[in-house]
Residue, then its C-alpha position, 0 to 999 in steps of 0.5 A: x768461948x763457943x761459937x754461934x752461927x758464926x759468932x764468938x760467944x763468951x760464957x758466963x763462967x769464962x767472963x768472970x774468970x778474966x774480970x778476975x784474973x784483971x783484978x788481981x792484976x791490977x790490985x797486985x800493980x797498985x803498990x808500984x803505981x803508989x810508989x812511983x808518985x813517992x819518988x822524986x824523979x822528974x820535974x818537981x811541979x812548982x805552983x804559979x806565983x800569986x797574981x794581982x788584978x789590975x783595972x786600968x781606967x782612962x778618961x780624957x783630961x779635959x773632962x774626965x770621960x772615958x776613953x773607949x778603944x785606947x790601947x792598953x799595953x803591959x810589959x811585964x819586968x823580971x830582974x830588969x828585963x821586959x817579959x814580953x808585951x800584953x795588950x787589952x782595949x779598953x771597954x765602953x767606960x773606958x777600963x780594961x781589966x787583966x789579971x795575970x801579972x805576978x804580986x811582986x812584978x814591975x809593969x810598965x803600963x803605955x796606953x796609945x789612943x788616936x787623938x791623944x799623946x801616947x801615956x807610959x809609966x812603969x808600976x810596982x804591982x804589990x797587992x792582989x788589985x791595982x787601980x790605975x787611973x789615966x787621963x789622956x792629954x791632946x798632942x801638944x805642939x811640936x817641938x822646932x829647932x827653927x824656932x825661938x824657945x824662952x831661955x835659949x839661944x838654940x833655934x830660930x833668930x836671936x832677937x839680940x844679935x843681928x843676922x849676919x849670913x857671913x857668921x854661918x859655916x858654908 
């Protein structure tokens, strides 16, 4: 090394011998570099499992268009135990798309838009793409114990049997 105003200053001959003594270095390194990705020790890298593409569409029941902006829920299934919840909003025709669910899985699919009733249903996902259709219905009419239902006497007035207040529990 010199020294030029004040500068360090590596020769020619003093560079080459370190890019040299480097080389060597690492060339007397490589075997044990090599070897060390033969053991087995650490964690053993398993791939992940196969996925399926699933295109869920939903359409309206009453005319069969497309449902924008509904909320499309998956809860994936392992041995019986929910994994967790993935939520995707369906596009312009009314599809939202996703592809991270494993071949083999049990998803249960639950799609809420506003102004329909809520849909859920579980599937098996057993092959690489699942078409899944949807057609959302209007809310119903609610149910009331107050009322008389067809072949029940729970609820409302019997028809049959006179009102008598006296017959109630206080």
């Amino acid at each position: 090394m010199h020294t030029i105003k004040g500068m360090d200053v590596v020769s020619p001959q003093c560079l080459s011998r370190k890019t040299a003594a480097l080389s060597l270095g690492l060339l007397l390194c490589l075997p044990l570099l090599l070897s060390a990705q033969d053991n087995k020790r650490g964690r053993k890298y398993t791939p992940p499992p196969p996925t399926s593409k699933i295109t869920v569409t939903v359409t309206k029941a009453t005319n069969g268009k497309p449902v924008e902006n509904a909320g499309v829920v998956f809860h994936p299934i392992k041995n019986g135990k929910d994994e967790g919840n993935m939520e995707l909003k369906t596009n312009e025709d009314g599809k939202a798309v996703i592809d991270v669910i494993p071949i083999g899985d049990t998803v249960r699919l639950q799609i809420i838009a506003t102004g329909f009733q809520t849909y859920g249903a579980d599937y098996l996902i057993d092959s690489e793409t699942k078409d899944i259709e949807v057609k959302l219905l209007k809310p119903g009419r609610q149910y009331s114990i107050y009322e008389k239902h067809s072949n029940s006497q729970i609820g409302g007035q019997d028809e049959t049997k006179p009102s008598d207040q006296s017959e109630q529990p206080h």
